[in-house]
N, C-alpha and C positions, 0 to 999 in steps of 0.2 A: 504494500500500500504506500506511495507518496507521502511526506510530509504534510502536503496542506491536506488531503486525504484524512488523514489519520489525525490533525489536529483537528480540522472540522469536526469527525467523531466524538473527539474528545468534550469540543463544547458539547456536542448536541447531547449529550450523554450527562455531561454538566449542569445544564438546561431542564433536562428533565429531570434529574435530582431537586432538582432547584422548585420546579414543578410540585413533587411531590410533598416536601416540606412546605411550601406556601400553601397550600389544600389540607396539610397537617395542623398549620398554624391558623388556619383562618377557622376551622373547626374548633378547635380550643380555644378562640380568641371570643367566638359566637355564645361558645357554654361558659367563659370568663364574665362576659357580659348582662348575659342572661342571671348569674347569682345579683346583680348589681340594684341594690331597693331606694326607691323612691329618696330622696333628698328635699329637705325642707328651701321651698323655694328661697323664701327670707334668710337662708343662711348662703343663698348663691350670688344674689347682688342688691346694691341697697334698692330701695324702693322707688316705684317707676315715678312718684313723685318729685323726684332730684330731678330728673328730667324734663318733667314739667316744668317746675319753677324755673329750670336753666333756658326754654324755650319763651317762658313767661319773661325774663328778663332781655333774655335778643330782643323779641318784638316790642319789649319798650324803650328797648335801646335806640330801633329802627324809628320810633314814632319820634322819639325827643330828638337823635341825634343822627337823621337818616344819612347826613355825609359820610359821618363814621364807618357805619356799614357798609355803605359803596365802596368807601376807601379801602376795605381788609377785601370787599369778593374784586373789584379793580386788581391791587397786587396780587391775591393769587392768581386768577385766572390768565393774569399779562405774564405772571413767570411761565406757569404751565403752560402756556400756550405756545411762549417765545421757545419754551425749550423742546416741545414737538416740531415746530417749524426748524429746528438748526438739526435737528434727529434724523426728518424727513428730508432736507438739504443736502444730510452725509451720503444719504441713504442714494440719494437723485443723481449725487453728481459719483456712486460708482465704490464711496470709502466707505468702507465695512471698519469706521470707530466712531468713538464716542465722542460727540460734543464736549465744547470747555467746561468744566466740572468746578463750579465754586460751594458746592455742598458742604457742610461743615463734614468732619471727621468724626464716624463711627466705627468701634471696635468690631462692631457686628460685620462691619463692609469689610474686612481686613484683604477677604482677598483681592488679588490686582483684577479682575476681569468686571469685578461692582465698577473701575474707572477708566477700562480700557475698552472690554466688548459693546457694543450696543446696546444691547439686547438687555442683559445685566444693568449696562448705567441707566439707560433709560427709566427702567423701574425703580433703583434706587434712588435716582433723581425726585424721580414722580412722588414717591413714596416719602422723602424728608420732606419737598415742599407741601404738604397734605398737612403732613404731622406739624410742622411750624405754622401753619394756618389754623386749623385746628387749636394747638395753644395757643395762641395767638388772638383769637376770639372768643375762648374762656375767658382769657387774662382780662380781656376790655369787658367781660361782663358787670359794667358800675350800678347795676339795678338789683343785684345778686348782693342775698345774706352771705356777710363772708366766711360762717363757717360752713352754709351750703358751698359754697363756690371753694372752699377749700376742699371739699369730698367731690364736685364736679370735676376739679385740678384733675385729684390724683383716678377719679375710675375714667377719665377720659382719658389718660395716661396707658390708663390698663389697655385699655380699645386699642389702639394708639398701637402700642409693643406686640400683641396678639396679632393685630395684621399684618408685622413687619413681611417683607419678601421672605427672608430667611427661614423665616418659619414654615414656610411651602414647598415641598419637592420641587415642583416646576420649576423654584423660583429662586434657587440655591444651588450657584453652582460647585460649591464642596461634596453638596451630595451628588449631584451629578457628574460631576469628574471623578468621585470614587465608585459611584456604581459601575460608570462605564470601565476603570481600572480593574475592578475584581469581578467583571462578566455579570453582575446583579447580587453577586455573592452580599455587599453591603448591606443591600437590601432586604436581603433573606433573616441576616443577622438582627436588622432593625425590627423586623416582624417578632424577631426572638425575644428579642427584649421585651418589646410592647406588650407580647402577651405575659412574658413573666409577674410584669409591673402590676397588671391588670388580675391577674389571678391569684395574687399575693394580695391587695387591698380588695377582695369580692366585686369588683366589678367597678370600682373606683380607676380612675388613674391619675398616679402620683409617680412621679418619676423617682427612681430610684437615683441618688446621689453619692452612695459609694459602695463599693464592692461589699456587699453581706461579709462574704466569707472568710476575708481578710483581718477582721479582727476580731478577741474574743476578751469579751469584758473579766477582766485577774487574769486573764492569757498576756497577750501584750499591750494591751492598756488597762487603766484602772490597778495598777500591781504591784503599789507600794503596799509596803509590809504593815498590817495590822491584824484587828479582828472586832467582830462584835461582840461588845458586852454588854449592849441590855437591847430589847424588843419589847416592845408592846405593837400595836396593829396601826401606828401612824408609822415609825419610824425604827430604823434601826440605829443604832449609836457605835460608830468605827472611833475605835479610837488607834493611834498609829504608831507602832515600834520605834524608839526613841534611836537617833543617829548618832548622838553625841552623849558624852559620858555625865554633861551637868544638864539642867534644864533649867527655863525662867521657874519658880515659882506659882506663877498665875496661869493655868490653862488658858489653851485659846479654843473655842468652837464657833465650826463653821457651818450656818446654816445655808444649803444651796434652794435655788429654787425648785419647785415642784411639779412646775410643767417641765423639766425638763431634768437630766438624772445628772448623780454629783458631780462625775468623773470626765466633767466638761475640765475640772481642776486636778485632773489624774493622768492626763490622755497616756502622755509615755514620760519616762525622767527626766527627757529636755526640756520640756515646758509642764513640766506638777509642778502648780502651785502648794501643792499638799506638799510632797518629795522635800520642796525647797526649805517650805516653812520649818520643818524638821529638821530637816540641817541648819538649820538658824538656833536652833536648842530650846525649843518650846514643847512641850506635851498638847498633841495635837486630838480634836475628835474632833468628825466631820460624821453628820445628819444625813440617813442617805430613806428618801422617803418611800414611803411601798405607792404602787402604782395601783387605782383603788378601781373598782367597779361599782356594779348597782347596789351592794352591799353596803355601798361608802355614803350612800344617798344623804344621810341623816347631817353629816359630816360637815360643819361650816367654819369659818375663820373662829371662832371660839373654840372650838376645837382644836387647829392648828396651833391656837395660841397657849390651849393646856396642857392637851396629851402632847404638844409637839415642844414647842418651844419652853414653856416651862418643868415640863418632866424633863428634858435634855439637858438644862442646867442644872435643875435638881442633883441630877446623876451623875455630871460630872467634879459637881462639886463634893459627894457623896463617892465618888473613885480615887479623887485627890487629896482628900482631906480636909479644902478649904472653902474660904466662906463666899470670894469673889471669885466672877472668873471674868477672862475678857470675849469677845463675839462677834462674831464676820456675819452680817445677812445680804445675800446676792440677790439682786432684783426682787421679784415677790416676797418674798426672803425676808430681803431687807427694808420693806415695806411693813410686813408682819414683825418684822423685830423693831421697829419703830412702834408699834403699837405695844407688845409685848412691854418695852419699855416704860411706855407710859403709862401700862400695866401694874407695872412693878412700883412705880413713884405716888400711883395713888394708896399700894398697901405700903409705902413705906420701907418697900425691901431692897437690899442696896444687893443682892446677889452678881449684877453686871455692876465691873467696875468700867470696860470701856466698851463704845461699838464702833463696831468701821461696815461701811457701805459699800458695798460692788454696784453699781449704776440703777439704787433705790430711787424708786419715785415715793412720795408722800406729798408734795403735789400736784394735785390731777385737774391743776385750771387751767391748764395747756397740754393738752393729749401729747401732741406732737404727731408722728405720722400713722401711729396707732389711731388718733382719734378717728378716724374715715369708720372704723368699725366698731364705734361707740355709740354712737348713735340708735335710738330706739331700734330703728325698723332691724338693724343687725341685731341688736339686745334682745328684745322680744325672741327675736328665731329660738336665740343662744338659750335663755329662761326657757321656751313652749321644749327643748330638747333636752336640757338637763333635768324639768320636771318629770317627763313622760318617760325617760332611760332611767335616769339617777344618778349621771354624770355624764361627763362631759369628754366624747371620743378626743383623744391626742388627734387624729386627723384632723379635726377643726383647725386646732392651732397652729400644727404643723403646714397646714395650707395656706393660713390667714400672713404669718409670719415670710411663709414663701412668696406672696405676693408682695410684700413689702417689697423684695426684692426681685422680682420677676425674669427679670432678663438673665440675672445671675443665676437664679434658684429652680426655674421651671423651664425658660424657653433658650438657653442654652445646653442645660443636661439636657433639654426632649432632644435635641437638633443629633447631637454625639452617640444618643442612644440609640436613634429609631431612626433617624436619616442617614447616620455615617455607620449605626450600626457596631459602634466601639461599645467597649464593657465599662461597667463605672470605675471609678479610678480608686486606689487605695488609700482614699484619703480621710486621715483619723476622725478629723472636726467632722466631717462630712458624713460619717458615720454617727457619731454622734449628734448629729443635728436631725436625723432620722428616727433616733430613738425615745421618742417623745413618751410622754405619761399622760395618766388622764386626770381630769378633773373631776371632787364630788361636787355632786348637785347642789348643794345648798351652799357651798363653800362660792361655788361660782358665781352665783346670782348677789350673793351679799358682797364679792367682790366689786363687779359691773358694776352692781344698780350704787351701793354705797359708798365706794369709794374713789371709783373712775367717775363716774355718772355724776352722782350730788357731792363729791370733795368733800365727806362729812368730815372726814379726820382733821384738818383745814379748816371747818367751815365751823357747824355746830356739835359737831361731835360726833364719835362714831361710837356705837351702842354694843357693848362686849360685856361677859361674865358681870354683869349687874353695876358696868361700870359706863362712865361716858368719857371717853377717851379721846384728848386732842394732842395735838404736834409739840403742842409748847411744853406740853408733859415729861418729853424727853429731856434731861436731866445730867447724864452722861457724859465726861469727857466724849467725841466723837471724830473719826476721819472717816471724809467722804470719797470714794473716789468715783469719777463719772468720765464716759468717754467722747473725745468734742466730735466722730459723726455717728452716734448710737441713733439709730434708725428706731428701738423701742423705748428706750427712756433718755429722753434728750439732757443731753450736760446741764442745760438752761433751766428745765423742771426741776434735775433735780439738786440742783444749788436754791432753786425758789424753798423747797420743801426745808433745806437743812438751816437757813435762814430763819424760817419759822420755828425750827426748836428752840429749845430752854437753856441749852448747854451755856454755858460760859467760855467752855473751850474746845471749841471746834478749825475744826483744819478741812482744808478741801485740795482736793488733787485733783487736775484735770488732765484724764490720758490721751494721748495721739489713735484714733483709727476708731473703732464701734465696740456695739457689746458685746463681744467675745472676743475678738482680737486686743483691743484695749484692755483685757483683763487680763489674760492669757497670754502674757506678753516678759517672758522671763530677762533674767538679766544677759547671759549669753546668746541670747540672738543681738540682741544693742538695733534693735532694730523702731520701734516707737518710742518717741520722747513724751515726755509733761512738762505741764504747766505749775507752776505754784506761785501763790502770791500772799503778799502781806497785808492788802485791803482788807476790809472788815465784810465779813461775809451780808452782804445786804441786796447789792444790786450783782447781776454775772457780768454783765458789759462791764461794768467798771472794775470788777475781779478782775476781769482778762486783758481788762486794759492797762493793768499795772502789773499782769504776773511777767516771771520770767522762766522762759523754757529751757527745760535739762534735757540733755541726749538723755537716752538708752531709759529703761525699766523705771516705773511707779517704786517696783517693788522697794527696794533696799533704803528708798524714803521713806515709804510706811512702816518698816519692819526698822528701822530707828527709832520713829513716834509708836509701835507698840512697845518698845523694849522700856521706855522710859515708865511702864504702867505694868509692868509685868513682873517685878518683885524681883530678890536676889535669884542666885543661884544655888538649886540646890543638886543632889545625886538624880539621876533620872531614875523616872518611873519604870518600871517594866511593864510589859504586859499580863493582867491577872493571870494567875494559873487556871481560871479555869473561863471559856470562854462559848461563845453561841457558837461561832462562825468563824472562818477565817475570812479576811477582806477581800473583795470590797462587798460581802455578805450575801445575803439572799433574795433580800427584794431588787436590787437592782437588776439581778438579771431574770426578774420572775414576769412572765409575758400573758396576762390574763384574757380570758376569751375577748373580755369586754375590752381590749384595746386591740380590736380589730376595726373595721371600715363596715361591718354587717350589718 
């Protein structure tokens, strides 16, 4: 048989493999789908009402200020149109490229044929001037409430990013220059993925963002040496194998958040904030919470603040011997330990002697870009589903959070997975960012409605164990730290919030990059600097306008303002003889039916 013979065969023989897997996959993609139940509209996007009033405002924008309007549909139409005529010119006089390209620059466009081929710039072309019109006439809507018009921004945004080219076979040609590279094989692969995505969340899809199998929680991450020594049904108590031969005196515990698991502060020994802190010569215990189902129903921020936060000092003041201890709360966290705080000042109990903040909010008068989904018509869904389940699926969050960042989080991994057909990549955070928890029911609603929603902590009070608990309550030396672009708790909140405590002696640190990278951010990478300053914590503009920024890690700043409150040194603790668990324990990798997508 000839070469081209015998390669021909080979495709055609390829082909139909290829055949029979897509017929495989499209069957299993059919019965993936078919598990997939009903979703509560009001939790898919805000209410058709935003809409309205966005249309209500055009047309009185158009009555009062009709130039205006001419003026935005005049320039786009004169661009798009100028740039079909130079298209069709190339196109006339014979040249197979692309007109002069003055588009701003997108990561998304990287490759060179979005500004070389036709075909490709033309759309990409078309596609920015759209999108800049489009915001462009949001922006001018002066007849718009602006915190409606600040939820118009960002889900016009969403529209906006969803119909990018890129995100269309046709209309990308990465994927199309690799399908045609591996004979459709890419393709094949992409199909692979999509149904795994899909058959793993019942009929949901959520793209998968890093490789499952690559990592295994006390395998190679989460695997600093400890073990649990006490349980009850909120939480488990890690307390950590001491590294050095003295310790501070004063324990430190860290409460993490609860929508999401501890070992965001564990990943691997290059960046453990836990690892570090131990080698700094403190006796460490870190809060690692159980991930609850419709059992949890009953379960509200009073709870978190007795069985969780107050039994965990209890206990480790009760493993230690002494009567203070110091206290790290991370976002929700550190919300709820601002309360717990102010818990503690109205009985009188000095148990914390300091707290330090991971990018707490405790003021909630400025959502930041969380707010878009604060808003009743989202709230309601969130209450009518936590009532009728009993909590609150981690899918919620896990998607709501991914859209904050969309291009990043959904519509770049879909493109790698299911258009190019690549595996997800082995990356830790990324894994962890998938491993969400879920919410109890009651715990959730009193969170929204009372604390984000009405600012009662703030305002007139937030209503707890027969107490009324406000911001000024907190009492506590304190350091804050907050990161300057955290996408969920903005630096700006939550220097408002720490402002309004009672402390006398507070300190604020402002980190370089977001909420997880700005925390997570050790001294050997030297990679994010801060900010610090000696203003009086009142106004942030003015903080920042007098701080001065230090290269490299937060860390070894705060871990000097804790040492000063952490007592002498004494011989280190060991770990008890006799113990629940070894680290990082049991709930953390415990996966309940009720945090599925069902």
């Amino acid at each position: 048989m000839a070469t081209s013979e015998y390669e021909n065969s080979e495709n055609l023989d390829a082909l139909n493999a290829n055949l029979v897997r897509i017929e495989a996959l499209t069957q299993r993609l059919i019965a993936a789908f078919a598990k997939k139940q009903p979703q509560r509209s009001d939790l898919q996007a805000p209410d058709a009402s935003l809409y309205l009033k966005a249309a209500s405002a055009y047309w009185t924008d158009m009555v009062q200020n009709p130039s205006k309007i001419l003026e935005q549909q005049v320039e786009y139409w004169g661009k798009t149109l100028k740039h079909f005529v130079e298209a069709q010119e190339a196109l006339r006089a014979g040249q197979l490229t692309a007109p002069e390209d003055a588009t701003r620059d997108d990561k998304r466009f990287s490759n060179p044929l979005w500004k070389t081929h036709p075909y490709f710039n033309y759309i990409k072309q078309q596609y920015l001037m759209s999108s800049d019109a489009i915001e462009k006439a949001i922006a001018d809507l002066d007849a718009m409430d602006p915190r409606e018009k600040k939820r118009l921004e960002y889900f016009g945004k969403q529209i906006i990013d969803m119909m990018a080219p890129t995100n269309f076979l046709g209309t990308n040609p990465d994927a199309l220059m690799k399908a045609v590279e591996t004979e459709g094989e890419s393709l094949v692969k992409g199909l692979e993925n999509l149904v795994r995505d899909i058959e793993a969340n019942n009929g949901e899809l959520l793209v998968t963002l890093s490789d499952r199998d690559a990592f295994k929680v006390g395998g190679n991450i989460g695997m600093t040496e400890g073990a649990v020594v006490f349980r009850n049904r909120m939480f488990e108590l890690i307390q950590y194998k001491p590294l050095t031969e003295q310790v501070h005196e004063t324990p430190l515990l860290i409460f993490p958040p609860w929508i999401n698991k501890f070992y965001i502060l564990d990943l691997k020994p290059q960046n453990s904030l836990i690892k570090w802190v131990v080698e700094q010569g403190y006796t460490l215990f870190v809060v690692s919470w159980v991930n609850p189902g419709a059992e949890y129903a009953d379960v509200g921020m009073d709870t978190y603040v007795e069985e969780g936060f107050l039994a965990a000092i209890d206990k480790v003041k009760e493993i230690c011997g002494v009567k203070t201890i110091n206290t790290i709360g991370y976002c929700i966290a550190g919300t709820t330990l601002s309360l717990t705080l102010s818990l503690l000042h109205k009985r009188k109990d000095k148990s914390v002697k300091s707290a330090t903040f991971f990018t707490a909010l405790t003021d909630f008068s400025d959502q930041g870009e969380t707010g878009v989904f604060l808003e009743n018509d989202f709230v309601d869904g969130i209450e009518a589903e936590a009532r009728e389940k009993g909590y609150l699926k981690s899918y919620f969050m896990t998607k709501t959070f991914s859209y904050l960042r969309s291009n990043d989080l959904i519509y770049a991994p879909a493109i790698r997975s299911y258009m190019l057909g690549e595996a997800p990549p082995a990356f830790d955070l990324l894994y962890w960012n998938g491993d969400g928890s879920n919410l109890p029911g009651r715990m959730t609603i009193e969170y929204l409605r009372g604390l984000c929603q009405d600012n009662d902590f703030c305002e007139d009070g937030f209503q707890i164990l027969g107490e009324t608990l406000k911001v000024s309550d907190v009492k506590v030396p304190l350091c804050s730290i907050a990161c300057e672009t955290d996408h969920i708790a903005a630096w700006k909140s939550c220097f408002r919030g720490v402002a309004q405590m009672g402390s006398t002696n507070k300190t604020f640190i402002l980190s370089e990059s977001g909420h997880i990278a700005g925390i997570v951010n050790p001294p050997s990478k030297k990679k994010y600097g801060h900010y610090t300053s000696d203003a009086p914590i009142e106004d942030p503009d003015t903080w920042k306008a007098d701080a001065e920024y230090h290269e490299g890690s937060w860390w070894p700043r705060w871990e000097e303002w804790l040492r000063a409150r952490s007592g002498k040194m004494i011989a280190a603790r060991p770990l008890p003889d006799s113990v629940l668990a070894a680290a990082p324990g049991t709930y953390v990798v415990a996966n309940p039916n009720a945090g599925s997508t069902a």
